[in-house]
C-alpha positions in Angstrom: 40.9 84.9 84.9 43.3 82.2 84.1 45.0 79.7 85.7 48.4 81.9 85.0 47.0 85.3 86.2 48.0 85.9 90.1 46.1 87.4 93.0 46.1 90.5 95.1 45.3 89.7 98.9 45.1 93.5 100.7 45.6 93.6 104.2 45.5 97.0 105.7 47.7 99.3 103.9 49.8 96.3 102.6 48.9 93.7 100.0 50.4 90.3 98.6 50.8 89.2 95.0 50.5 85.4 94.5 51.6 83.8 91.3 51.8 79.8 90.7 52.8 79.0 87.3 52.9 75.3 86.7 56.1 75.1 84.0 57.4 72.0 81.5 60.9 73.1 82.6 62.6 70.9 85.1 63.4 72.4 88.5 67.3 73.1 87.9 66.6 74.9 84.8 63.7 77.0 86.7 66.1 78.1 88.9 68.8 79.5 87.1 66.0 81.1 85.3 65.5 83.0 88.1 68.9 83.0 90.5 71.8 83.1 87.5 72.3 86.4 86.9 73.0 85.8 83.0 69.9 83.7 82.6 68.0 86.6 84.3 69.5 89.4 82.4 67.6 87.9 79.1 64.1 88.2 80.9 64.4 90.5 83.8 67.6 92.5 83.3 71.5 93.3 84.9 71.2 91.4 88.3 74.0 90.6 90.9 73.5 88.1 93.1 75.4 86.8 96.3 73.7 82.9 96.9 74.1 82.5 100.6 71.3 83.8 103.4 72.5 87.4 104.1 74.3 88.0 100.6 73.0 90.8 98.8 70.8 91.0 95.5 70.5 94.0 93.4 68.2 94.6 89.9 68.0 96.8 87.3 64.7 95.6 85.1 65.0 96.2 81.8 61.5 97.4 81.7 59.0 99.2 81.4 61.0 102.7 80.0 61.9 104.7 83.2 65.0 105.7 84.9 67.0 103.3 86.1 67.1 104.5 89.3 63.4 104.1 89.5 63.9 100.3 88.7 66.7 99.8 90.7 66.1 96.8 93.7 68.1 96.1 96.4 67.8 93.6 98.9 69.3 90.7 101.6 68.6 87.4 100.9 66.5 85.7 103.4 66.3 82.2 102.5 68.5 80.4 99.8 68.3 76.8 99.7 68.8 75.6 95.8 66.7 74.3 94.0 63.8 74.8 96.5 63.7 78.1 97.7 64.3 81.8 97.0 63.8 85.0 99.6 64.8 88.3 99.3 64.1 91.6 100.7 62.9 94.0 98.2 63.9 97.7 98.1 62.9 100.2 95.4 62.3 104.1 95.5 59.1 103.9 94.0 57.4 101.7 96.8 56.3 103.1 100.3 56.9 99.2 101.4 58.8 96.8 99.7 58.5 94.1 101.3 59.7 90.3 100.9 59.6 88.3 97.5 59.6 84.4 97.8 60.2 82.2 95.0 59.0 78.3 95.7 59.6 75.2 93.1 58.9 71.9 93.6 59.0 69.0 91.0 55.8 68.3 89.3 54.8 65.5 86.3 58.1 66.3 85.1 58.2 70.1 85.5 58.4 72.8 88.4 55.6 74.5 90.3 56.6 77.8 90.8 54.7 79.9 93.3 55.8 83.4 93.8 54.7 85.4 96.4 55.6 89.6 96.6 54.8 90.5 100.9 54.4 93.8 102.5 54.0 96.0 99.3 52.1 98.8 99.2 48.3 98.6 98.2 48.8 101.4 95.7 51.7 99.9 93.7 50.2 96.4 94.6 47.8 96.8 91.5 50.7 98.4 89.0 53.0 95.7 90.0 50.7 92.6 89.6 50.3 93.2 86.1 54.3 93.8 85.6 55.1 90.7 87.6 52.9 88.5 85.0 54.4 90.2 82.0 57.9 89.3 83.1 57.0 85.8 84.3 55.6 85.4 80.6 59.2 86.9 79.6 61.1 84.2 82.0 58.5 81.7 80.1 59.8 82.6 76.8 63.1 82.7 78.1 62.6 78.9 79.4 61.3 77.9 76.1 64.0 79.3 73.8 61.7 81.4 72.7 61.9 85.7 71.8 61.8 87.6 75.0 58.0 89.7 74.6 57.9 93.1 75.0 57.4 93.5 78.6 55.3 96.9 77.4 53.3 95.1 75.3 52.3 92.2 78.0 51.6 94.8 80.8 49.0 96.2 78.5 47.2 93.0 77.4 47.3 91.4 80.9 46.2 94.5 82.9 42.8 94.3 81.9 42.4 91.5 84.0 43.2 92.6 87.1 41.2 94.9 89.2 42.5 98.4 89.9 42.9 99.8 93.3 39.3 101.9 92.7 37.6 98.2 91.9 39.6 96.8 94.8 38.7 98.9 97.1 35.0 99.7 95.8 35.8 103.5 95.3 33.6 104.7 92.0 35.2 104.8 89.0 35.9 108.5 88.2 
């Protein structure tokens, strides 16, 4: 695995992804990457945002092709303290727990650190979800760089080989 791939920590029925992606992008521009809602409409998709602790964020991801209302996050924010740090609840139909997301920069050789960690989700979607989380921090990447937005599709499917699945995970036989 690389240095840009996250982990999976499984506790119970519960699991937390962990990403830490060491960016060229000084902190300010890290986060508007990922607090302006324009700059996170090119790599995420439509998000509204209210920047104070107990404001309100909702999410509609542009990807991967489901209904919206699949896609659709809600959530309070739990920490906002710019340019540091970023919490919010996270809310979606799909997930039996959504848990807390937590976004952390701190200046580094003349970047950002960015570690981001996804708490409380469910084990099952826990292994879908790492993959997707990696394809669009590769999109906010892009984004940063100026560069074309990949197809979140298309990243999923390349980076999802190296993560285990919930059968390797757990040590259930392949089927």
């Amino acid at each position: 695995m690389s240095e840009r791939t996250g982990t999976l920590t499984i506790d119970g029925d519960k699991a937390t992804m962990t990403f830490v992606r060491h960016l060229p992008y000084p902190i300010d521009a890290v986060w508007a990457a990922i607090t302006d809602p324009e700059s996170r409409k090119d790599w995420f998709g439509p998000t509204t945002i209210d920047p104070r602790v107990g404001g309100e964020i909702e999410m509609v991801a542009t990807e991967p092709p489901a209904p919206p209302e699949r896609k659709r996050m809600t959530g309070r924010i739990l920490v906002w303290d710019p340019p540091k740090v970023f919490e919010h609840e996270w809310n979606q139909a799909i997930l039996k727990h959504g848990g807390t997301v937590r976004y952390e920069l701190a200046e580094e050789d003349g970047g950002t650190a960015l570690t981001f960690t996804h708490r409380g989700i469910d084990t099952g979607s826990a292994h879908g979800f790492i993959p997707g989380t990696h394809a669009f921090f590769d999109r906010m990447e892009a984004h940063l760089a100026g560069r074309p937005i990949p197809n979140w599709q298309a990243r999923y499917d390349e980076v999802a080989p190296n993560y285990p699945s919930w059968r390797e995970f757990s040590g259930a036989e392949q089927q």
